[in-house]
Structures are given as C-alpha cells and as structure tokens.
VOBA-1610 file (N, C-alpha, C; in pm, whole numbers, padded with zeros to 5 digits, always signed):
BEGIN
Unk+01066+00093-03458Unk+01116-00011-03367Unk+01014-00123-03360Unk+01077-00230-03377Unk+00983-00359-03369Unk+00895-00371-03213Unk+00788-00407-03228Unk+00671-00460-03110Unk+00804-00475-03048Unk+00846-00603-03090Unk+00925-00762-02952Unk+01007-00662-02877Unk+01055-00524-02946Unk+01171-00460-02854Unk+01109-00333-02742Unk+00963-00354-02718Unk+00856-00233-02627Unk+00802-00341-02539Unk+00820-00260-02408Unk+00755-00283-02346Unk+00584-00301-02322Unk+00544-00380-02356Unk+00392-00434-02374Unk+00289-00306-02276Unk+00315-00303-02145Unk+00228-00189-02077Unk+00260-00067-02134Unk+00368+00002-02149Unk+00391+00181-02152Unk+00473+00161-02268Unk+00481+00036-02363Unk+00519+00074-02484Unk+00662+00156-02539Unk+00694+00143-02409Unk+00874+00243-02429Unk+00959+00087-02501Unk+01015+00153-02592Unk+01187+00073-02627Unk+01206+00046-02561Unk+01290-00070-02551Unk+01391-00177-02447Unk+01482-00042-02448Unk+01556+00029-02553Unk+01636+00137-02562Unk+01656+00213-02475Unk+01517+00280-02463Unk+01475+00341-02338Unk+01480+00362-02188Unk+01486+00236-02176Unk+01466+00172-02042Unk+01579+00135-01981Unk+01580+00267-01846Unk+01694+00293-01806Unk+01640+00333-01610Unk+01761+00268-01552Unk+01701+00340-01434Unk+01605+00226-01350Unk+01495+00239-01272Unk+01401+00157-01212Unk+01291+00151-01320Unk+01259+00245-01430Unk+01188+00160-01538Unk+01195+00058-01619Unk+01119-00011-01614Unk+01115-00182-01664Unk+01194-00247-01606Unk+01274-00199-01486Unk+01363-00305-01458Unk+01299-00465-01351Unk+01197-00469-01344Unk+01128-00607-01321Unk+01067-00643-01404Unk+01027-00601-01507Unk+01003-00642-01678Unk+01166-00716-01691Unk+01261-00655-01731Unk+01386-00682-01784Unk+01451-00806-01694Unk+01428-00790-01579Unk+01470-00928-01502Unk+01435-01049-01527Unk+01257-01043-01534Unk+01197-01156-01598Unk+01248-01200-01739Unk+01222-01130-01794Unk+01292-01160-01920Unk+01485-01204-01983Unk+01517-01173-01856Unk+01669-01208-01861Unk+01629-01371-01781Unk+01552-01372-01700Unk+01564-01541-01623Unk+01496-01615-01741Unk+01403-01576-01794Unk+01317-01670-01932Unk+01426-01700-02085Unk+01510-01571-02044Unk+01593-01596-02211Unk+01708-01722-02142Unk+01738-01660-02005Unk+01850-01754-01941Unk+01804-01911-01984Unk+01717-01920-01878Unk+01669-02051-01879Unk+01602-02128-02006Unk+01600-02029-02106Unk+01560-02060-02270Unk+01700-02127-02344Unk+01802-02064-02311Unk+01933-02104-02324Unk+01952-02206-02278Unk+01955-02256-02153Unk+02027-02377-02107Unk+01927-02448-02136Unk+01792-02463-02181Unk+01744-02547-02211Unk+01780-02627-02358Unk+01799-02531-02395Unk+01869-02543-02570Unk+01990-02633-02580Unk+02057-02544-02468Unk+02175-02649-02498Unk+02185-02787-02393Unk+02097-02786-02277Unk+02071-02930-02219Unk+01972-03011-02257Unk+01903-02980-02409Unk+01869-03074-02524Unk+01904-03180-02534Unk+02044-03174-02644Unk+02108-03274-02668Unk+02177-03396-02588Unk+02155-03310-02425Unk+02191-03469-02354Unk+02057-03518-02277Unk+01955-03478-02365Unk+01840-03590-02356Unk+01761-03530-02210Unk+01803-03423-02180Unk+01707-03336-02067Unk+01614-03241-02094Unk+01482-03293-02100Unk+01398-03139-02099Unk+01440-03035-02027Unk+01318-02911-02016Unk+01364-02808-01963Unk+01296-02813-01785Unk+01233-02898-01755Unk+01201-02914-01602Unk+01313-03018-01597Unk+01362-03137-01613Unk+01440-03265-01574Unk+01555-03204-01551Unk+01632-03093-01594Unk+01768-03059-01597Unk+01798-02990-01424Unk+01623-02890-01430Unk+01626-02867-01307Unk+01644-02966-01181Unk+01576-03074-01183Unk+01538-03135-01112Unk+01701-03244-01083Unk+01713-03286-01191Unk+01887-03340-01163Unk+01978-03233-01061Unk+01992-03127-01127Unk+02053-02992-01014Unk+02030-02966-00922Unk+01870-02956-00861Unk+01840-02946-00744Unk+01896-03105-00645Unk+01896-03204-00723Unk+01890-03369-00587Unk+02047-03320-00611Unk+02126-03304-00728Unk+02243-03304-00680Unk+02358-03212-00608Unk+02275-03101-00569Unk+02291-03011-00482Unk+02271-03020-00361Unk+02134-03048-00342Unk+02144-03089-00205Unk+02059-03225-00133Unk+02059-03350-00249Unk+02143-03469-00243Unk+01930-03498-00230Unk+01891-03649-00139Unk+01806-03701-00186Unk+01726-03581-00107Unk+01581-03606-00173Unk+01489-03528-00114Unk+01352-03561-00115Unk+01248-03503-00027Unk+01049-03567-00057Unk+01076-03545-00156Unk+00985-03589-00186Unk+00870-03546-00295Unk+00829-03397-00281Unk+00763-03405-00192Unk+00699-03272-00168Unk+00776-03173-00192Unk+00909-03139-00080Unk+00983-03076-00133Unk+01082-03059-00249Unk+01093-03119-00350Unk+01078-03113-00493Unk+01006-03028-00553Unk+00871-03034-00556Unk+00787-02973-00588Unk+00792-02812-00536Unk+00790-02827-00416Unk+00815-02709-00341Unk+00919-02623-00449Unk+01063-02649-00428Unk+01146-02610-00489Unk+01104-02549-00632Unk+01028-02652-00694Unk+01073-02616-00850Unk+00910-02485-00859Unk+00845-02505-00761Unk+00758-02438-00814Unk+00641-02494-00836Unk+00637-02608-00817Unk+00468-02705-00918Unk+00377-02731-00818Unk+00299-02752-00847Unk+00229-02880-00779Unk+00251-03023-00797Unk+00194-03103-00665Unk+00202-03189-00672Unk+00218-03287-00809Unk+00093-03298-00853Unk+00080-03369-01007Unk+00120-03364-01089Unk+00190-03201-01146Unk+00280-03201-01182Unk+00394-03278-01171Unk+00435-03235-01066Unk+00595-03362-01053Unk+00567-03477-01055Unk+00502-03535-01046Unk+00479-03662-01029Unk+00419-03726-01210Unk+00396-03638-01254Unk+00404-03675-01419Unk+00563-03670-01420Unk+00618-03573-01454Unk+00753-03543-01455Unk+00858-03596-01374Unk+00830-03646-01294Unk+00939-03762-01202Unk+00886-03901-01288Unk+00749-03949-01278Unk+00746-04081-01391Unk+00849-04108-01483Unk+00798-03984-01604Unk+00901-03947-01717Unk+01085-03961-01670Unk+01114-03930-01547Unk+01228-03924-01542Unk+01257-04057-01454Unk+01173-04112-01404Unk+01238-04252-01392Unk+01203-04341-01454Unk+01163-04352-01561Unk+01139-04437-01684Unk+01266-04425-01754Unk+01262-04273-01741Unk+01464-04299-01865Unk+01571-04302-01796Unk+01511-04326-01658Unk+01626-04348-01580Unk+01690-04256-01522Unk+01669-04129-01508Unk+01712-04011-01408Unk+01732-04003-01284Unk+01602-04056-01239Unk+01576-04064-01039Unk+01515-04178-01004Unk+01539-04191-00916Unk+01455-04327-00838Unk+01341-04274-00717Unk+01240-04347-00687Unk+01218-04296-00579Unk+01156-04412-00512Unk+01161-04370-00366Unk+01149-04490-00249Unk+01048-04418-00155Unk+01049-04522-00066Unk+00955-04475+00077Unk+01072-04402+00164Unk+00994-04341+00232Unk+01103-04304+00370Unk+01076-04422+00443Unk+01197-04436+00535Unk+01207-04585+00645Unk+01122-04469+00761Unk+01109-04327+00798Unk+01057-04276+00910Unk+00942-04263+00869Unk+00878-04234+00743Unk+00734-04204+00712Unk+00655-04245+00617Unk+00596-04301+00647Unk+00542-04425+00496Unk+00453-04340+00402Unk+00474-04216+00437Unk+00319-04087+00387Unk+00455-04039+00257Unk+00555-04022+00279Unk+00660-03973+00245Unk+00732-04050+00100Unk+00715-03984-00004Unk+00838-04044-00125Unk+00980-03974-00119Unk+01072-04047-00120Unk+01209-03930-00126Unk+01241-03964-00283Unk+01283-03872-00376Unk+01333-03901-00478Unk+01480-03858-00472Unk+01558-03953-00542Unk+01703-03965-00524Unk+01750-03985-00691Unk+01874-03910-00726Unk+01962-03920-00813Unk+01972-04077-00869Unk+01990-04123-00997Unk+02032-04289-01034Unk+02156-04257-01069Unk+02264-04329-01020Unk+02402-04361-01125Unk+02441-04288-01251Unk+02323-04299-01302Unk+02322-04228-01472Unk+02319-04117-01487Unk+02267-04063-01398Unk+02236-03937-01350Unk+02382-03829-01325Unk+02432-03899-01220Unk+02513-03800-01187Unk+02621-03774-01253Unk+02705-03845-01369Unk+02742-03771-01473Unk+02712-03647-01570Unk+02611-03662-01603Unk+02495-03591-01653Unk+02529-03427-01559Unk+02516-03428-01449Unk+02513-03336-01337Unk+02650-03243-01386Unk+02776-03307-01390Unk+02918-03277-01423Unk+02930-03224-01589Unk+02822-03250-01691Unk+02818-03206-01810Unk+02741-03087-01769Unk+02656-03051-01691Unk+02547-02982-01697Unk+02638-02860-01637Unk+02685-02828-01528Unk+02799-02768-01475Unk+02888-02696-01574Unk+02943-02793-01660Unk+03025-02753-01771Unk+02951-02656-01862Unk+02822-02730-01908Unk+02755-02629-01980Unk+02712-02510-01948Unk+02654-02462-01825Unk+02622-02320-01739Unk+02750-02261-01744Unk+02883-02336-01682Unk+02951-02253-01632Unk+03029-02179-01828Unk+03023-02233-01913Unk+03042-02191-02005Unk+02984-02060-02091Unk+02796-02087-02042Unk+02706-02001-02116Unk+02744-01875-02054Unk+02780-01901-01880Unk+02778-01771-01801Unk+02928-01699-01889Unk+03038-01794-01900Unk+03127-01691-01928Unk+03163-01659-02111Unk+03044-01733-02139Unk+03024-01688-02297Unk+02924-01530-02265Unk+02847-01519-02188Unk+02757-01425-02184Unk+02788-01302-02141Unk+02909-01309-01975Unk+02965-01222-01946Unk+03142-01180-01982Unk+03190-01232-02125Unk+03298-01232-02103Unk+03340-01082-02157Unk+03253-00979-02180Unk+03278-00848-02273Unk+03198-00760-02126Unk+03201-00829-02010Unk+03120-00749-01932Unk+03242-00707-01810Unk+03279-00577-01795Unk+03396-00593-01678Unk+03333-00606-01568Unk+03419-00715-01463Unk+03395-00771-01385Unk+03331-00718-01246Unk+03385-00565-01244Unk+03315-00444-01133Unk+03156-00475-01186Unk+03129-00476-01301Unk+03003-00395-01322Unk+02912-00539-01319Unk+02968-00666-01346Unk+02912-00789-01293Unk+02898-00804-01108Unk+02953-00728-01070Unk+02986-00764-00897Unk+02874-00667-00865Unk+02880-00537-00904Unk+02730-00428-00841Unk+02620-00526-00910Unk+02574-00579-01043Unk+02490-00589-01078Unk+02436-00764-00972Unk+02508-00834-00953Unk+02479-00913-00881Unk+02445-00861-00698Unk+02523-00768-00703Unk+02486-00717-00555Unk+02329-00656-00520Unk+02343-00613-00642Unk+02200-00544-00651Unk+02082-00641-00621Unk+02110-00723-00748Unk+01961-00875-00733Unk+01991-00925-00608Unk+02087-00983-00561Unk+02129-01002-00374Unk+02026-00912-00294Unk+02035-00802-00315Unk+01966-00700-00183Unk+01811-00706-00253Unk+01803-00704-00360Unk+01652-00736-00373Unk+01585-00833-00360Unk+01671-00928-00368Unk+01602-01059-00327Unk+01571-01090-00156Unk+01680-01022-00103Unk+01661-00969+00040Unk+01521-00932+00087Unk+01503-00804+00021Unk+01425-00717+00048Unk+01282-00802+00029Unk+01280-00912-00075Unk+01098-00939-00105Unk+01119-01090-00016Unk+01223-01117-00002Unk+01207-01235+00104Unk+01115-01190+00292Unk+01234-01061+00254Unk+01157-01009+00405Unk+01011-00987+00400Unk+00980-00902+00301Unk+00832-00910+00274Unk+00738-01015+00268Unk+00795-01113+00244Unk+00700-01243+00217Unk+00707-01287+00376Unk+00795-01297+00455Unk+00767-01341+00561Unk+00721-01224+00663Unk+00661-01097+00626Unk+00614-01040+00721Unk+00473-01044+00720Unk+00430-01131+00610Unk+00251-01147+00587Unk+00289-01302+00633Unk+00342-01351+00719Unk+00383-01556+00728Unk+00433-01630+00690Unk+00467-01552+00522Unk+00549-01625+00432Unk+00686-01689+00490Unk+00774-01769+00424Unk+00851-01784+00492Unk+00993-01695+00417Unk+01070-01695+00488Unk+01215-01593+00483Unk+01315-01688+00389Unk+01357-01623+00326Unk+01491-01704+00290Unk+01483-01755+00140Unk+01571-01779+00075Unk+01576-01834-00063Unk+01520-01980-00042Unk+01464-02041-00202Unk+01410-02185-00199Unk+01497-02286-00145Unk+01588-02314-00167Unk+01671-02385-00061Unk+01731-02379+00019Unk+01700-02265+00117Unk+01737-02197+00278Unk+01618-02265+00326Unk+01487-02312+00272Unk+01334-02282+00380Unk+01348-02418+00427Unk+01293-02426+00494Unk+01233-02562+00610Unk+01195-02690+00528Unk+01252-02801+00567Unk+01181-02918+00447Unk+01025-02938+00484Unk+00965-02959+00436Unk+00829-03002+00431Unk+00883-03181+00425Unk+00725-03223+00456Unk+00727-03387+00468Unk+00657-03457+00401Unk+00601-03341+00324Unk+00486-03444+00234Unk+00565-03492+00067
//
C-alpha cells in the first residue's frame, strides 16, 4: 500500500480506518481535499483560493470590519490586508471608513462581485451533488448530524476556558 494511503502517526491504511480511529485525521483531510476542489474549479473565474472565501463570507452576511474578516477567515491582520489590496485592485471589494468609527475599515462587496457570488453557488452546489450523488441520503443526514454534535461539543469546550461559543459567524462582531 502506497505511503499517501497511511496514516503518517500509526501508519494504518486509510482501509483500515474505521470507527473513532483517524477519524480527525480523515476530517481534516476531507475539508483540505474539499476546499482543494473548489479552489480548482473557482480558478477559472479568476478567484484564488482565499478571494472566493472572502466574496462568500461579505455575501452572506453582507458588509463587514476589517477585523472581522480576518476573524472569520482565520488570518491575521496583514494578511488580509495584502489579500483585500489584491482584491480591490481587480475589483472584488471596496473598502471605506465607518461613519461611527474612524479606527474601523468595513469591506463591502463591488457590483462585479456579486455575480461572481451566483456562479460560485452554482459551482459548490454542483461539486456537493457530484460528490454525494452515489451516497444514500440517510447515511448523508447521520453523517452530517454527527459533525453538527461535534462541532457542538468543541465549541462548548472552547468557551469553557473564555473562548467564545458558537460557530464563526454566530460570534460577536469585533470593531477593529
């Protein structure tokens, strides 16, 4: 059996691996192949693999800081702020002052953009039912129920050391 198909620590087959073994190995690796995919195919309409995010997130839940941008996707500051440049140079987002806080950038969707948003839609909602269409639909409903209650479960955890509760776009906006 090839390396790429063992698990790197205990060396078992993907084959193998059944049950609660590797199964947070196998998750990661299902969100990296996922998101390896839609990057592939949100290529060709001229979106890297952070910009596609970042269109999805403003057009979900519409303008937003800066900060919380960042927040969301995961980065730091400087990060986004290379990566918002890049995307309002080709015209993706705009960004302004807040009229309440002059400390504050909100970045907002451009015109050009939100078409883009309606292809992008098309394309997920396609990969998902290219990916699950040999999968019966019971065994898609437990397997999503499952990541549901686990995601539960480490949310609670994170907020019992202060963290905060809730999925990335349930939490509190930040202002920076």
């Amino acid at each position: 059996m090839s390396d790429a198909l063992r698990c790197r620590r205990c060396r078992v087959d993907r084959a193998e691996r059944h049950g609660t073994h590797g199964f947070g190995h196998t998750v990661k690796e299902l969100g990296r192949a996922w998101r390896a995919e839609f990057d592939r195919r949100f290529r060709p309409m001229g979106l890297s693999d952070t910009s596609w995010v970042v269109i999805w997130l403003l057009s979900e839940h519409g303008t937003l800081p800066q900060g919380r941008v960042a927040e969301l996707l995961g980065v730091e500051g400087p990060t986004l702020v290379r990566l918002l440049d890049r995307m309002e140079k080709e015209g993706w987002v705009r960004r302004q002052p807040s009229e309440t806080d002059r400390r504050v950038k909100l970045v907002a969707l451009t015109d050009q953009a939100r078409p883009v948003y309606d292809a992008m839609l098309d394309t997920g909602f396609a990969l998902r039912d290219e990916l699950m269409d040999d999968i019966p639909e019971e065994h898609v409903v437990i397997a999503h129920a499952v990541m549901l209650r686990l995601l539960d479960k480490l949310n609670a955890l994170g907020s019992q050391d202060g963290g905060e509760a809730g999925c990335e776009p349930c939490r509190p906006e930040t202002t920076d």
